[in-house]
C-alpha positions, -999 to +999 in steps of 0.1 A: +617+558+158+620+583+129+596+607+111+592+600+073+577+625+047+548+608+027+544+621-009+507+613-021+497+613-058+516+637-069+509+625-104+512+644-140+475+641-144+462+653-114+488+682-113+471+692-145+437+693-130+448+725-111+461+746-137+496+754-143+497+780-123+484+758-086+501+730-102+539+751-105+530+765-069+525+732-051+556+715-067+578+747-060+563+740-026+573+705-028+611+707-043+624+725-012+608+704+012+619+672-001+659+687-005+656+695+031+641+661+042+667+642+026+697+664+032+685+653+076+678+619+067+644+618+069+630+586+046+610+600+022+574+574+008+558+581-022+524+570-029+507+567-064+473+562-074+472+531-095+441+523-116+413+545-117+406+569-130+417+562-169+443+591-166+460+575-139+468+537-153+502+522-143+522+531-174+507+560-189+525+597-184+495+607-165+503+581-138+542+589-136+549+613-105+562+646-111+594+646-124+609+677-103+597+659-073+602+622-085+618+588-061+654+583-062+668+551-068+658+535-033+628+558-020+598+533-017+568+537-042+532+522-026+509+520-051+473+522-043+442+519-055+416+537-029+419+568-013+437+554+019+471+549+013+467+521+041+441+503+024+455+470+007+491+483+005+522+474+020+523+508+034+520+499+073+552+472+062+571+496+042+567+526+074+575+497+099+608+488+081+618+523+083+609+523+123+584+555+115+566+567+143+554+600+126+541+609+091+544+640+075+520+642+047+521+661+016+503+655-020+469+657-039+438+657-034+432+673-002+397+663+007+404+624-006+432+610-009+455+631+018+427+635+042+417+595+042+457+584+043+457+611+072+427+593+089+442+554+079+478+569+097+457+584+130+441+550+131+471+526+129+484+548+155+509+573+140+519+606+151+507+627+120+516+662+109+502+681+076+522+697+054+501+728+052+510+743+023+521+711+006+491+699-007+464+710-033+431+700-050+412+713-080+380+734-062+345+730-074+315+744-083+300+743-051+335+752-028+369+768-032+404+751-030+405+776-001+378+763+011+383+728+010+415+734+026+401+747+058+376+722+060+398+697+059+424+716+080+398+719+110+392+684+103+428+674+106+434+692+140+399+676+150+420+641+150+447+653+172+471+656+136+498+686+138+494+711+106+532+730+099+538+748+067+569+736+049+594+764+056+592+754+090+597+716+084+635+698+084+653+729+102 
């Protein structure tokens, strides 16, 4: 059984809903990681939000994935369409061919998107860590990124999930 790292909507679009300077922050984040999962062979997913909303249609350089952190030839792209990364994807298939017993999570947007593919993994029976300083959300009116964050971070530990910053991943 192998761990994989699970890259979630880490799209141009939603990158630009935090700001350059969150945006530059997570994907320096990000780069690193990703050199250091691949350089121990650890399969790396991506995921990307296909549809809705109109910033994020399949085709449009909204949709694309970041380009410092885009696939390689090979890496398997799940598209999506709900927050779940599970729901009505080939995801479960695509971790089974790999033999994955553990996902490492990464992406955008903390409180949908991560959090429910981190719920859909606990469910199907996964081992799960967070990457805790590899993913990011534009805050609100009423709450903080910060905030959101450890909401969702209590949450995560809540449903038995590991949370590991990234300098302590791939070692």
């Amino acid at each position: 059984m192998t761990d994989v790292l699970l890259i979630i909507d880490v799209q141009r679009a939603l990158l630009d809903e935090l700001g350059t300077a969150r945006a530059d922050e997570l994907v320096e984040t990000l780069v690193p990681l990703l050199g250091r999962a691949r350089s121990s062979d650890i399969p790396v997913v991506y995921v990307r939000h296909d549809g809705s909303p109109e910033e994020l249609l399949p085709g449009t350089p909204g949709w694309e994935i970041a380009a410092d952190i885009a696939p390689r030839p090979g890496d398997p792209i799940v598209e999506k369409r709900s927050s779940d990364a599970f729901a009505g994807t080939p995801l479960s298939d695509v971790l089974a061919g790999l033999r994955a017993d553990h996902v490492i999570a990464a992406g955008m947007q903390t409180d949908y998107c991560v959090n429910a593919t981190i719920g859909g993994a606990i469910e199907r029976g996964y081992r799960v860590t967070l990457v805790a300083d590899g993913h990011a959300t534009p805050g609100s009116a009423e709450r903080s990124e910060t905030e959101i964050r450890e909401a969702m971070h209590a949450a995560t530990l809540e449903r038995g999930a590991r949370i590991v910053s990234s300098g302590e991943l791939f070692r």
